[in-house]
C-alpha positions in Angstrom: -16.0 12.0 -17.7 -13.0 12.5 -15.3 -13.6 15.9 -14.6 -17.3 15.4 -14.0 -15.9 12.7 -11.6 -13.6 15.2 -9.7 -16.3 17.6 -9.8 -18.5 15.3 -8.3 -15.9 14.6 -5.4 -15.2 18.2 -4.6 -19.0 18.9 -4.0 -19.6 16.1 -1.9 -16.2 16.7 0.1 -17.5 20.3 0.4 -21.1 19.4 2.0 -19.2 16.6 4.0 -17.0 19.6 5.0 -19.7 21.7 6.0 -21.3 18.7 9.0 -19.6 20.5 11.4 -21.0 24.2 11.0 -24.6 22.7 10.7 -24.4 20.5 13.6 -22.7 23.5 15.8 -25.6 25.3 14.7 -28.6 23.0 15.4 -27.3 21.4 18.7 -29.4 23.8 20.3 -32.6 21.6 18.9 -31.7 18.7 18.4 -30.2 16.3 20.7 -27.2 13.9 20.1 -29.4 11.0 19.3 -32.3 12.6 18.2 -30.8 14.4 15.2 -28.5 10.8 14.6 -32.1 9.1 14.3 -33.9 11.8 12.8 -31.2 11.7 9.6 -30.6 8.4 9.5 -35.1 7.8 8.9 -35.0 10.6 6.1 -32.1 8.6 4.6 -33.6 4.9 5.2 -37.0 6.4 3.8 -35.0 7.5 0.4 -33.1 4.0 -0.1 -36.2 1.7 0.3 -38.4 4.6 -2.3 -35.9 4.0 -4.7 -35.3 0.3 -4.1 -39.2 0.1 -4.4 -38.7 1.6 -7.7 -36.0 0.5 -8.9 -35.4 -3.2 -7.5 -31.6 -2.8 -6.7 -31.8 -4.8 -3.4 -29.9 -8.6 -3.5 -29.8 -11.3 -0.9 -27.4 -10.9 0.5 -25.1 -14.8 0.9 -24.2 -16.1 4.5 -20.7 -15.8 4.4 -21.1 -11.7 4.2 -23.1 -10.9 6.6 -20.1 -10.4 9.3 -19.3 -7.8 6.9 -22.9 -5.9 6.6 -22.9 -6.1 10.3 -19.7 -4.6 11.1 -20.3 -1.4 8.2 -23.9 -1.3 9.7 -22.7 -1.2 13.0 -19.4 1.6 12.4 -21.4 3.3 10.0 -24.8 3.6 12.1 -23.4 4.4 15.6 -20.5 7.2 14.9 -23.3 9.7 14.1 -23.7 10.7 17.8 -20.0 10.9 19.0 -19.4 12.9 16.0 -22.5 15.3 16.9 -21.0 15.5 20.3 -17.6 16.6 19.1 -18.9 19.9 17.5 -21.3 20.4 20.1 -18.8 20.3 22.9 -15.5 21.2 21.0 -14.5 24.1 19.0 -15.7 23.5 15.2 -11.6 23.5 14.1 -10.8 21.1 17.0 -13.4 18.6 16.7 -12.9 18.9 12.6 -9.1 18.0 13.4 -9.5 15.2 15.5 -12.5 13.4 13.8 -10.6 13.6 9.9 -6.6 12.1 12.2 -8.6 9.7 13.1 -10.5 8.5 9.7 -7.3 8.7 8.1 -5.6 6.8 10.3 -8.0 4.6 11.0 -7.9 3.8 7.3 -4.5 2.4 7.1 -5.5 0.2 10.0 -8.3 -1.2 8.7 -6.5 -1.4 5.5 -3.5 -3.2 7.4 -5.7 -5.7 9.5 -9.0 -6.6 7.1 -6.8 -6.7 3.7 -3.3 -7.2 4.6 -2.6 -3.7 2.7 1.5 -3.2 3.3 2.2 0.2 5.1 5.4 1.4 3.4 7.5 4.3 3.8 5.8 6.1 1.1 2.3 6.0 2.6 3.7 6.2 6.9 5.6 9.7 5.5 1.8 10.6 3.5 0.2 10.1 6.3 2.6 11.9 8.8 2.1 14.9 6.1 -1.8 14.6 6.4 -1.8 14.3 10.0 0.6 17.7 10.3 -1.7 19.4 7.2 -4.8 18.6 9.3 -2.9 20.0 12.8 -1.8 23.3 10.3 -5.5 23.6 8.6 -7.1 23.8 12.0 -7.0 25.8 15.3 -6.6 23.0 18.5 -7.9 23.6 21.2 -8.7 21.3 24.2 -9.6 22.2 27.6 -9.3 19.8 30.7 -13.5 19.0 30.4 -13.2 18.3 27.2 -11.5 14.8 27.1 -14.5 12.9 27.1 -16.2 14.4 24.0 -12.4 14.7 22.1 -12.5 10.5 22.9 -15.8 10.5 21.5 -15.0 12.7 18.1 -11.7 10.0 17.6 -14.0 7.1 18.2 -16.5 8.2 15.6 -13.3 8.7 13.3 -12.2 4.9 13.7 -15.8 4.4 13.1 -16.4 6.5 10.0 -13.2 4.8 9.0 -14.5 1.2 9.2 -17.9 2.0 7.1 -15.6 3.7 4.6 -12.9 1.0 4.0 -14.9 -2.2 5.0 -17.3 -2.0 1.9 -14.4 -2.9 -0.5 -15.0 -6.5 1.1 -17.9 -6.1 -0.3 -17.9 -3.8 -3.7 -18.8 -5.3 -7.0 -21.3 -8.2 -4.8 -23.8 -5.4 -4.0 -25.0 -2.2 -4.8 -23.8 0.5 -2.5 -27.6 1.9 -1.2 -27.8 -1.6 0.1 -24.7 -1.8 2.1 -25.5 2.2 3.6 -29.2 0.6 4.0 -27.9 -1.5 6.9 -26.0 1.6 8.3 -29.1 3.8 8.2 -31.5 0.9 9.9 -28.9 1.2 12.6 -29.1 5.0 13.0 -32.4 4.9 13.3 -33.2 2.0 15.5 -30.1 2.4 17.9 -29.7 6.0 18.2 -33.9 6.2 18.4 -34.2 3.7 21.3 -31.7 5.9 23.2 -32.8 8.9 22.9 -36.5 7.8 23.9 -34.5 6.3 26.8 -32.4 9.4 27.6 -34.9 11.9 25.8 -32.1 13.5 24.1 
C-alpha cells in the first residue's frame, strides 16, 4: 500500500511538473484570467457531481471559516500570477522561482499559523532545496521582467498557504470541500476580471 502511495505521488508531482509547458503553450489562447476561470469551472463542476452523488459536503462550524476563507482566497487567486510567470518568463525561470517560493513559504506558514520550530536541520534542508532548485533550472531575468518574476513568487506564497493552511483543518472536513472554496474563488474572481479586462 506504500508503494501505491509513492506511486501515486510521483504521478501527480509529474502532471504538477508539467503546468508550466502547458501553460507556455496555451498562453497564446487563453488569457491570464480566462484560463484561471475556465479551470477552476471544470473543477468546481466535478466537486459538486460527486458531492451530489456522494454527499461528502459538512457545515462547516463558525469558528473555521477564517480558515476556508484564507485557503479559498490563496488557493483561488495564485492561478493567474502563476499563468503570468510562464507566459512572460522562461519556463526554467518561472519553474525556479514559483517552487523557492512554495517552499519557503511553507516554513513560514508553518512558523506563524502552527508555531512549527525552524531548526538547524530543516534552515540547512531548506538552503539545499533552494540551491537544488537554482542547479535544476536555467535563471534567467531580464530588466522587464520584474513585475511578472514578483508575480510568479506571490503565487508561490500563495500556493504555499492553500497547501499548509488545510492542516488547520484536516480530519474536520473532507478535502473536495476545503479545494471547493478554492475553486468558487477561481471562477468568480478570476471570471469577473477577465470580463472586466477581457483577458
Amino acid at each position: 500500500m506504500k508503494n501505491r502511495g509513492a506511486l501515486f505521488i510521483l504521478i501527480s508531482a509529474f502532471f504538477y511538473g508539467t503546468y508550466g509547458i502547458w501553460s507556455r503553450l496555451m498562453s497564446q489562447s487563453f488569457g491570464e484570467f480566462s484560463q484561471a476561470w475556465t479551470r477552476g469551472l471544470m473543477l468546481l463542476i466535478l466537486v459538486l457531481v460527486l458531492n451530489f452523488k456522494l454527499k461528502f459536503f459538512k457545515p462547516i462550524a463558525k469558528k473555521d471559516w477564517p480558515w476556508f476563507i484564507a485557503i479559498a482566497l490563496a488557493g483561488g487567486l495564485n492561478q493567474a500570477p502563476y499563468f503570468i510567470g510562464f507566459k512572460y518568463l522562461s519556463i526554467g525561470t518561472a519553474t525556479m522561482l514559483f517552487y523557492a517560493a512554495l517552499v519557503a513559504g511553507g516554513y513560514i506558514i508553518g512558523k506563524l499559523v502552527f508555531n512549527e520550530k525552524i531548526t538547524v536541520t530543516k534552515l540547512i534542508s531548506l538552503i539545499l532545496a533552494l540551491c537544488g532548485m537554482a542547479a535544476i533550472y536555467h535563471f534567467t531575468l531580464q530588466p522587464g521582467q520584474f513585475i511578472p518574476a514578483a508575480l510568479t513568487i506571490m503565487a508561490g506564497l500563495m500556493g504555499a498557504t492553500a497547501a499548509v493552511m488545510p492542516k488547520k483543518l484536516s480530519g474536520e472536513y473532507p478535502e473536495f470541500q476545503i479545494m471547493a472554496g478554492y475553486f468558487a474563488v477561481m471562477v468568480i474572481v478570476n471570471g469577473a476580471i477577465g470580463f472586466i479586462l477581457h483577458l
